[in-house]
Each structure stands twice: as C-alpha cells, then as structure tokens.
C-alpha positions, 0 to 999 in steps of 0.5 A: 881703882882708887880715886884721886885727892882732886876728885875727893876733895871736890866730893868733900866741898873744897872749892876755889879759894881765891885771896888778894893780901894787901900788905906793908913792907917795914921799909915802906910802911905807906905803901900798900902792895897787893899778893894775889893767891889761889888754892882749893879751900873748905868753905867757911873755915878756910884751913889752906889760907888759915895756914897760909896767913899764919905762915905769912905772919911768922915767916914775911916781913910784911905786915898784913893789912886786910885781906878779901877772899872770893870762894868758888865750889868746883862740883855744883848741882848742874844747871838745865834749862829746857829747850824750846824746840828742835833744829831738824838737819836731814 
C-alpha cells in the first residue's frame, strides 16, 4: 500500500501557507485591493508561493504591493498534559 502525497508531504515538513496579496490594478493604481490564498508550503523557502508570486507577476495585471504570509506545520509533536485526577462513573 503506498501512502498518499498529503501524508507525505506532511512527513516532509509542509505546512499550511496562508498569503494576504495586496496589490494595484493599473486603472486604479491608489487603490490597494486584498487576494487571500492558501496552499501547503515548506517552510522557510516557500516553493508554492514562490511560484504563485512569479506566476502573478508575468501573468496579472496587478502590481504586487506587499505581500504577509502566515505558516502552520500540519504534524507537530503532540501536546499532553497530565491529569490531575479521575472521574469514577459505576
């Protein structure tokens, strides 16, 4: 059984890349508009948005003004705590 691209790419580190694009149109070059988007990404070189933003800038129209990222691994070590006590029922 062969495992699938999702578990191994969190295996290998990817986690949840989430990127808010601010940018200007030509026709309304003071106005800053907002593009939200998600993907799984490697930290800390980011080859999915790194492809994305070079994408953007041959292909749209829109001038990239800044852009913020937030990154999240999906596989974590697990959080425990210890309980205190213990809950009897019967």
């Amino acid at each position: 059984m062969k495992a699938s691209s999702d578990f191994q790419k969190r295996i290998l580190g990817y986690g949840l890349l989430t990127a808010d694009i601010l940018y200007r149109l030509p026709d309304h070059p003071k106005l800053l508009q907002s593009f939200l988007w998600q993907t799984e990404d490697l930290a800390p070189h980011f080859p999915e948005l790194t492809k994305f933003l070079s994408y953007w800038e041959r292909e749209i129209e829109g001038r990239i003004h800044s852009v913020r990222i937030a990154h999240q691994k999906l596989v974590e070590p697990v959080d425990y705590r210890f309980a205190d006590g213990e809950i009897v029922i019967h």
